[in-house]
C-alpha positions in Angstrom: 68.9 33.3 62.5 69.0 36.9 62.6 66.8 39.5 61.0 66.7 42.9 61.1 63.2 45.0 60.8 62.9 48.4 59.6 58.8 48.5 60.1 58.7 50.6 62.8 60.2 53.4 60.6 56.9 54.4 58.7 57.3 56.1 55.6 54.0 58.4 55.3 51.8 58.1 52.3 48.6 59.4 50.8 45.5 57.3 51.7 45.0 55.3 48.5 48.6 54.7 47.8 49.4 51.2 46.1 52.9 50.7 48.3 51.7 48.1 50.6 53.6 50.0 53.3 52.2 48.1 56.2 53.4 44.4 55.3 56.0 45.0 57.1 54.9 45.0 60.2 52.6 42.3 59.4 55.8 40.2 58.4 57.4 41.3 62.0 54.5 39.9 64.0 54.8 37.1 62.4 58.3 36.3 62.6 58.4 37.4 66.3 56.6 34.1 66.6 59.3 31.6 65.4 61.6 30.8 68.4 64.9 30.2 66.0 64.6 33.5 64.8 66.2 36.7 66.3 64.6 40.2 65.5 67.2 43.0 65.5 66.0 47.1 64.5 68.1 47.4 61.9 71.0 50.0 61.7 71.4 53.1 59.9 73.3 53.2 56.9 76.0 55.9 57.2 76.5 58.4 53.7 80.2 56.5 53.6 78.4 52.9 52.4 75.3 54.4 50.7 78.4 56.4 48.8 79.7 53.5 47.6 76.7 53.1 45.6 75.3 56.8 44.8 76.4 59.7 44.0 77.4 62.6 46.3 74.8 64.9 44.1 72.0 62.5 44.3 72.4 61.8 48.1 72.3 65.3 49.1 69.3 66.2 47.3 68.1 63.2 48.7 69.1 64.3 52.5 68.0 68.0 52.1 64.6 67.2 50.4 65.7 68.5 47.1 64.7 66.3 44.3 62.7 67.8 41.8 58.7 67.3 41.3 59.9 64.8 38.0 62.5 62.6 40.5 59.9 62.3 43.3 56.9 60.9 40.9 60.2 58.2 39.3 60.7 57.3 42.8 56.9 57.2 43.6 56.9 58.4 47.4 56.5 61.8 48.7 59.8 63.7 50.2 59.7 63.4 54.1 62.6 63.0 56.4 60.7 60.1 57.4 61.2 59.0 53.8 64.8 59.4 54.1 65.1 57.3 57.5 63.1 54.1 56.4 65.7 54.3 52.9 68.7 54.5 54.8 67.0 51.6 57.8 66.5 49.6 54.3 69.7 50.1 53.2 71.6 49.6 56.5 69.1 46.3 56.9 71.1 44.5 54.2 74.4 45.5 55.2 73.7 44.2 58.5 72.4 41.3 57.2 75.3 40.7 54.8 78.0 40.9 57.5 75.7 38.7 59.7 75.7 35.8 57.2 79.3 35.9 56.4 79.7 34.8 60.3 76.5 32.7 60.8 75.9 31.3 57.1 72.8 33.2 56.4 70.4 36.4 57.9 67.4 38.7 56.8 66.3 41.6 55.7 62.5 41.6 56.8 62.2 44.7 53.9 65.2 46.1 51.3 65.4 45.0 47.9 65.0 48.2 46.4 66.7 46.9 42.6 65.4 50.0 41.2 67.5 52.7 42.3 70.3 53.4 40.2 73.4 55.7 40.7 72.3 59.3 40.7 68.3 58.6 41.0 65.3 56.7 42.4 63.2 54.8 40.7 60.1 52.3 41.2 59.8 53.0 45.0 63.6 52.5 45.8 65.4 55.4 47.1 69.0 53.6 47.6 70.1 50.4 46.2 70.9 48.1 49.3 71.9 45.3 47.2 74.6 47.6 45.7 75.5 49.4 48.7 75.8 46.3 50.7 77.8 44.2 47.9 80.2 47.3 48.4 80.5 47.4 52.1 81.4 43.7 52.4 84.4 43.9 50.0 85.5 47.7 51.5 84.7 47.1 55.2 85.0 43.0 55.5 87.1 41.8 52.6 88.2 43.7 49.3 88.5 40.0 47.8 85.3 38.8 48.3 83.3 37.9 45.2 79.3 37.9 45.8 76.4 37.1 43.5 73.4 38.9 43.4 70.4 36.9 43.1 67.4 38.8 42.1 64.3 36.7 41.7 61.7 40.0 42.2 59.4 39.9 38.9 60.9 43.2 37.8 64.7 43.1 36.0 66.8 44.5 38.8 67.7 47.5 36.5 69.0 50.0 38.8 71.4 46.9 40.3 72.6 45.6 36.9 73.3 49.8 35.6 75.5 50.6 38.9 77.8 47.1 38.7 77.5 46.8 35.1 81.6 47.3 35.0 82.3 45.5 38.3 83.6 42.1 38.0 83.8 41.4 41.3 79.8 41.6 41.8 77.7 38.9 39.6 74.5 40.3 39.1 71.5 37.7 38.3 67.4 39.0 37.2 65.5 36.5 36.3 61.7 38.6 36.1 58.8 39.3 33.7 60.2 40.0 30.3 57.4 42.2 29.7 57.1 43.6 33.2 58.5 46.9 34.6 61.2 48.4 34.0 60.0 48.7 29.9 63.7 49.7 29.1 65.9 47.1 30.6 69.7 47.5 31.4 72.0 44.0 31.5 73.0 42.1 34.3 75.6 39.8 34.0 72.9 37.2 33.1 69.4 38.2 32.8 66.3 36.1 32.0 63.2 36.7 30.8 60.0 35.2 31.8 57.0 35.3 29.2 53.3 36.5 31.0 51.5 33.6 32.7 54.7 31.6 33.6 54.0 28.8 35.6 55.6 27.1 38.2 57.2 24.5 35.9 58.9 26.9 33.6 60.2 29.3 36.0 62.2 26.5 38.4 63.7 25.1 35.4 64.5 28.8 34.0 65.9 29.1 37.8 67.8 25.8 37.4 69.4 27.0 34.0 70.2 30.7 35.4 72.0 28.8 39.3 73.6 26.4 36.7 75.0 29.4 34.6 76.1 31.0 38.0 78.2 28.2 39.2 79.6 27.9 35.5 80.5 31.9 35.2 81.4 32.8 38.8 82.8 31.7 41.7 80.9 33.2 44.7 82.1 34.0 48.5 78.8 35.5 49.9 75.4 36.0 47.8 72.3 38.6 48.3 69.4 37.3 47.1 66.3 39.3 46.5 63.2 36.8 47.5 60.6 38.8 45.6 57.1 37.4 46.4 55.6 39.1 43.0 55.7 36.3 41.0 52.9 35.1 42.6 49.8 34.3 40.6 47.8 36.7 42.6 50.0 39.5 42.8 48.6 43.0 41.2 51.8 43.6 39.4 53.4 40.5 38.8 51.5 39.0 35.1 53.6 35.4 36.5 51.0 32.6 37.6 53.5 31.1 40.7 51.9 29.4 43.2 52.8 29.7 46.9 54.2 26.5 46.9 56.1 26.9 43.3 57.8 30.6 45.4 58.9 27.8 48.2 60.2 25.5 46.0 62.5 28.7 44.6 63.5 29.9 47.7 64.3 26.1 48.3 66.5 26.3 45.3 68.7 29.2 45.9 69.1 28.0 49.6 70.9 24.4 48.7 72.7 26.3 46.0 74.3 28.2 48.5 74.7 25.4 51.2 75.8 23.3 49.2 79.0 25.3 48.2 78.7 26.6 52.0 78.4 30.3 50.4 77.2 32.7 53.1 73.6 34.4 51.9 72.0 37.6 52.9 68.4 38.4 51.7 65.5 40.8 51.3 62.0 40.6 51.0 62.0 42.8 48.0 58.5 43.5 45.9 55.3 41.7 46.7 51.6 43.8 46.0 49.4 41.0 46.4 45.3 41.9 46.2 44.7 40.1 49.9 48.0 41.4 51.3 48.2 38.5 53.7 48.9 36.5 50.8 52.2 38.7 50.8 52.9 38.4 53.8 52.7 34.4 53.7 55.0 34.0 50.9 57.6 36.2 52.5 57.2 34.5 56.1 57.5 30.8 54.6 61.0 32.0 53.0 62.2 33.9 57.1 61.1 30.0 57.5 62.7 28.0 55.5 65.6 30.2 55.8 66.0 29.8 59.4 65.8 25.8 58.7 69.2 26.5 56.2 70.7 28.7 59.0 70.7 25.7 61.5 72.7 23.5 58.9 75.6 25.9 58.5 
């Protein structure tokens, strides 16, 4: 299975900073050690795809460090051109990763998931949407037919996601997350669910069940990205959930037979996780780059 890394692109932040930045690299020791897996430095996306996302405004100020004191606190990062490489690596991660599994059944994004960004703005430490921008590149650079789910199982409602394809039919767009969680103003996927504080294991696979079941009713797929948030997590700072790690496996398990067993091609990203012991992070994202690679083999 291939994955594609973007850790080596550091975005700079202030000491104190809650963006557990350094995960990533964490994540990419780890899964250099897993034989079946193949680590590739993930491309740049080019301003054509994130364009198919963004507007031409927004990139720019984006590009030439122009966003205003107001846009930069929304976003959460300081400007750097650093800042802008890692977003675009991120971004150009998933495409990869999207064309990838259309030919092998199913790749990685060991970062991306940035469900916050929306059109003409950042938000919630996403710069560019890379589910968006990658759902886009498929159908205008693979297959303008193509039909592809989003996924989003990160505890927050993928609101940037849901506001930039709210008028696409061709793009199924799929939050289940914390009801009471961030973002506090929601916007409306094609099917959203929300999860009450201190859901449990239990309750969230058979919300999951409900949502995949609703999928398959609604849609008929030809590629999915799914955003493997590991926030849910019972110990994560920002996630109010109560998952356990092996609840998170039984998820990933879930949306990985969904898609083999309709032989769907899926792409996905590691999306949030802000665990207090950030190892704990890092274990729930490398048992999914596991499990994955275990799906991979049976495509």
């Amino acid at each position: 299975m291939k994955a594609f890394y973007t850790d080596h692109f550091v975005l700079p932040l202030p000491d104190g900073h809650r963006f557990p930045m350094e995960k990533y690299a964490h994540l990419r020791d780890l899964v250099g050690t897993l034989a079946e897996v193949e680590l590739i430095e993930a491309p740049i996306a080019s301003d054509t795809q994130i364009l198919y996302a963004h507007d031409p405004s927004y990139l720019m100020k984006v590009i030439e460090g122009k966003l205003n004191p107001q846009e930069l606190k929304e976003i959460g990062f300081p400007w750097s051109e650093k800042m802008v490489e890692r977003s675009r690596r991120s971004a150009g991660a998933t495409v990869a990763a999207s064309k990838t599994a259309l030919e092998e059944g199913v790749a990685a994004n060991l970062a991306g998931g940035t469900h916050h960004a929306y059109r003409n703005r950042g938000s919630g430490f996403c710069v560019f949407n890379d589910s968006a921008i990658a759902a886009r590149a498929l159908q205008r650079e693979i297959n303008p037919k193509l039909h592809i789910a989003i996924i989003d199982l990160d505890v927050h409602q993928g609101n940037g996601t849901a506001a930039i394809l709210e008028h696409d039919s061709s793009i199924f767009t799929l939050s289940l997350h914390g009801e009471n969680n961030f973002p506090f103003k929601k916007e409306y996927s094609d099917l959203d669910i929300g999860l009450a504080d201190d859901c449990d294991d239990a309750d969230y696979l058979q919300s999951l069940a409900t949502a995949l079941e609703q999928l398959n009713e609604r849609f008929s797929a030809n590629a999915i990205i799914y955003l493997a948030g590991a926030d849910p997590h019972q110990d994560d700072r920002l996630g109010r959930l109560k998952l356990s790690k092996k609840g998170l496996l039984q998820r990933d398990q879930m949306v990985f037979q969904y898609a083999l067993d309709r032989q769907i091609p899926i792409a996905f990203s590691m999306a949030g996780g802000y665990g207090k012991d950030i190892e704990s992070t890092v274990q729930i994202h490398f048992q999914t780059i596991q499990l994955a690679a275990q799906f991979q083999q049976r495509y």
